[in-house]
N, C-alpha and C positions, 0 to 999 in steps of 0.2 A: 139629734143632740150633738154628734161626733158626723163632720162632713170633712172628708180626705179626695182631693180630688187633684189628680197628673203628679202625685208629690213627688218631687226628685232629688236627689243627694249623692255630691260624687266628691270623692276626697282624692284630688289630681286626678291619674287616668283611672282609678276606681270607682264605678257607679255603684255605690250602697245601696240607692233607692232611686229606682226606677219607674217612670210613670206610675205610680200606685195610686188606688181610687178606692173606696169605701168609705159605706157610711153607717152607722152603729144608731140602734131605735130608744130613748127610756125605757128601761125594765130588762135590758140585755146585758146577760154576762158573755161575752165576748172573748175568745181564745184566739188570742194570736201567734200562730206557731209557724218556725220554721227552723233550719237545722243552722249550730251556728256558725256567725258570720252572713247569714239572712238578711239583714239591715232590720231584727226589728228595736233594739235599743236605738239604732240613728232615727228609725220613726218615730219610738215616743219620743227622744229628744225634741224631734221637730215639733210635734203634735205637742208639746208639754212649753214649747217657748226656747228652750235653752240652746238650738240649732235653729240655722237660719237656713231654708231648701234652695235650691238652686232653680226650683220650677215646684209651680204648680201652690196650690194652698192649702190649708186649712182653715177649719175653725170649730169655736167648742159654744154649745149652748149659745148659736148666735153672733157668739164675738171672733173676729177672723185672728190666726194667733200671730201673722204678724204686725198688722195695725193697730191691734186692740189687746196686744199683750196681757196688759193687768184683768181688765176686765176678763179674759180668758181664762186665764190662770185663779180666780177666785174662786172660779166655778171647780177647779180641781183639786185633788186629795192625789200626788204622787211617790209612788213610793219606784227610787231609779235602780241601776243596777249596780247589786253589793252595797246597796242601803248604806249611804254614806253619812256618817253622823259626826259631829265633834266629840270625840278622844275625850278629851278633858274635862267634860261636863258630867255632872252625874244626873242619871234617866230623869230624874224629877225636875229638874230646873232646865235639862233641855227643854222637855216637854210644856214645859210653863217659860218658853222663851219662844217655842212655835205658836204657842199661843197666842204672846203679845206679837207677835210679828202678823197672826190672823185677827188683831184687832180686839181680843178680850183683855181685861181684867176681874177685877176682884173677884167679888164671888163665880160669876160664870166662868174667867179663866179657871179657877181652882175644880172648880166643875166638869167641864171638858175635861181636864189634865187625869181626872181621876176617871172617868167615865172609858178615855183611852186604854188606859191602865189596865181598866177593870177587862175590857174587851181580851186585853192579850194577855194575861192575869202578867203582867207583872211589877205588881206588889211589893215582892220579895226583892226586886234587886234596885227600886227606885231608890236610895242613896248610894249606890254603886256607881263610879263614874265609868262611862260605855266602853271605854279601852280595857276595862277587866272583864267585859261580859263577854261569853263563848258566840261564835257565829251565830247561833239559833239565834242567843236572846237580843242579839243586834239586830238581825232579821224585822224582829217583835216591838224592838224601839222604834224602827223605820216605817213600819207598818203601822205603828200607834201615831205615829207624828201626821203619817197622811187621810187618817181617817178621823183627827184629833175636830176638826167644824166642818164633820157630817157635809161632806162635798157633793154635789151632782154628778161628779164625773170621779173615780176613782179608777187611774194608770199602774198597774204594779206589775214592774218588771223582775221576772222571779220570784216570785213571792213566795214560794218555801222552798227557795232553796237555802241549805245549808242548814231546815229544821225535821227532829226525828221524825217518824211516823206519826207520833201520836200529836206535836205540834201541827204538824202538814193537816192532820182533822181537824185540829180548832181552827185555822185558818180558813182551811176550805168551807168550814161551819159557818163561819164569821163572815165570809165572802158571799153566803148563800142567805144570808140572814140581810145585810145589807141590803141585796139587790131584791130579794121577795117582797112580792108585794108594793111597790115604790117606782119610784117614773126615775131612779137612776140607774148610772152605764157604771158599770164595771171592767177594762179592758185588761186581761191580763197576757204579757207576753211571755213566752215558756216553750220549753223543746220538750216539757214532759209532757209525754199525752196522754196519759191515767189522769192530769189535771184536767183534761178537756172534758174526759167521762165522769167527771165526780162536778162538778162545778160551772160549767160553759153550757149558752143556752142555744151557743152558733159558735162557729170557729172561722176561720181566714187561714189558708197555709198561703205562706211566700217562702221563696228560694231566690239567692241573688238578687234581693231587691224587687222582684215581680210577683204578683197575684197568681199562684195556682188554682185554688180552690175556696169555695166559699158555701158554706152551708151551716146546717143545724149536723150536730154529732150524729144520730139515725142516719141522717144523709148521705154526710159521707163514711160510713161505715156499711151504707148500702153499696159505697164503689169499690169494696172490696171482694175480691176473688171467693175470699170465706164465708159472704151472706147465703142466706140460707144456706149454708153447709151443714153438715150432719155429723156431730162426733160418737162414735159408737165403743163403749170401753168394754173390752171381755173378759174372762178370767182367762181363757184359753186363746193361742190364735186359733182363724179358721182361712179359711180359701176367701178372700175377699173380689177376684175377679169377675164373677156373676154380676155382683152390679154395676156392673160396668155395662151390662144389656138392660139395665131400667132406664128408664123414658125418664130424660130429666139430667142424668147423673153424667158428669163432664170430668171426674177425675179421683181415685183414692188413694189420698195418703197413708201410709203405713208408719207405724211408731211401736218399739216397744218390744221389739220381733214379733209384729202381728196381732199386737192386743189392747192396742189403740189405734182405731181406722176415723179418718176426715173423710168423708165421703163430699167434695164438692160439687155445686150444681152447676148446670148451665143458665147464662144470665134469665132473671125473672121468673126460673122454675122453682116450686115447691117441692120437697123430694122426701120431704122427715114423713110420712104416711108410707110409701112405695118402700122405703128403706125400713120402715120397721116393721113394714107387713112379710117385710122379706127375711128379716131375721126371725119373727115368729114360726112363719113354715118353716125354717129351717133349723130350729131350736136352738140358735144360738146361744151360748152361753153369758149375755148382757149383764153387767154390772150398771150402765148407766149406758141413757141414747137421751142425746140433747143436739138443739138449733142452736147453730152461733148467728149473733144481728150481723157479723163484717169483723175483721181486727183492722180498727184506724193505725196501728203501728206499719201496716202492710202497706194499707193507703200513702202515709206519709212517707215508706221510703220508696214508693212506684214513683208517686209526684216530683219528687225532690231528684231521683234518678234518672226521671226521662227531663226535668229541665236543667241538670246538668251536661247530659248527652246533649 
């Protein structure tokens, strides 16, 4: 549905976006992450129509975005970066101004416009013109405008940022409700990566405009140093250098002055058995012994550090 292929983008001697290539399936929510200054706003730009690439193309659902602009962009619901909305409008007649500009009226416009509403509940501030609404609720206008004629393709660049916890759930609810069950792509680009583990079905890291890393979240949380690792919390410390002679075990972290140990494995070993068979004979004083899957936060600054070196 989503084909990126050699895309490139250089603004004078700065290369934004660098031969990039991927292609995103119906039914995939899709995390696009990289630290910023990455090039992935000049992506969506490209990918969304509003930037012209230097090399290389795209296209959405078939229609290539620079020959077939309109046709591409019908197919999409985007929401850009810092949701930029008109000031002066208040939430409701914006949003029944997106509407006519997507081809609705009367009743079905009025329809949409409420149905959007209802998604981001907001209700309460639709006569309010958008320059009085706090960051969140701008956020939640932006986000309503691009999901107002249920798109194939929905772009959303930051999507919570600037909303509290409890917003960032409904969205992330809303984002996961969309994409279930349904032949459409969600792509969201974001340097948060608690978004990738709440919400993304597969992720992409870039750095400097180039592809690092490409997987499902398991996956690359398998490339981190802390898979299979082993956290073991005590009420007391104890001598933790013993296991350092089990078969498997490649390094302990200590925390806490000794009453929080990371027991890490060597690649592909299993080690949470050997480790707790070991605190048993030894009567360790365990409050909790648990497997970690990987922390992606580690992943992403290994990636992002060795393609800046």
């Amino acid at each position: 549905m989503i084909n990126i292929n050699s895309l490139t983008k250089r603004f004078g001697e700065h290369v934004a976006v660098d031969n990039l290539s991927f292609a995103v399936s119906p039914g995939e929510v899709l995390g696009f992450l990289g630290p910023n200054g990455a090039g992935k706003s000049t992506t969506m730009k490209m990918l969304t129509g509003f930037l012209t690439p230097d090399g290389g193309s795209a296209s959405v659902c078939g229609f290539d975005i620079q020959t077939q602009t309109l046709q591409a962009q019908q197919q999409m619901g985007y929401l850009p970066e810092g949701a930029p909305c008109y000031g002066d409008m208040r939430v409701k007649r914006f949003l029944e101004f997106i509407a006519e500009i997507r081809g609705y009226s009367g009743a079905e416009k009025h329809k949409r416009v409420a149905w959007a509403a209802e998604q981001l509940e907001l209700q309460a501030v639709m006569g309010q013109s958008i320059e009085t609404l706090s960051k969140g609720f701008k956020r939640r206008v932006g986000l309503a405008q691009a999901i107002l004629h249920d798109p194939k393709v929905l772009i959303l660049d930051e999507p919570t940022d600037g909303l509290d916890p409890n917003q960032k759930f409904q969205v992330r609810k809303l984002i996961q409700q969309l994409a279930e069950g349904s032949n459409k792509i969600v792509v969201i680009s974001t340097h948060i990566l608690e978004e990738v583990s709440a919400v993304c079905s597969r992720a992409v890291v870039i750095a400097h405009g180039r592809l690092l890393a490409d997987g499902t979240p398991d996956e690359l949380e398998a490339r981190s140093r802390y898979h299979q690792a082993v956290t073991v919390d005590l009420a007391q410390p104890v001598d933790s250098l013993p296991l350092l002679a089990l078969p498997g075990v490649l390094e302990v972290e200590s925390q806490r002055d000794g009453q929080l140990l990371t027991v890490l494995a060597k690649p592909g070993e299993v080690i949470f058995p050997a480790v707790g068979q070991y605190a048993r004979e030894h009567n360790w004083p365990v409050r909790e012994l648990s497997v970690e899957r990987g922390r992606l936060d580690e992943v992403f600054r290994r990636l992002t550090a060795e393609e800046a070196a």
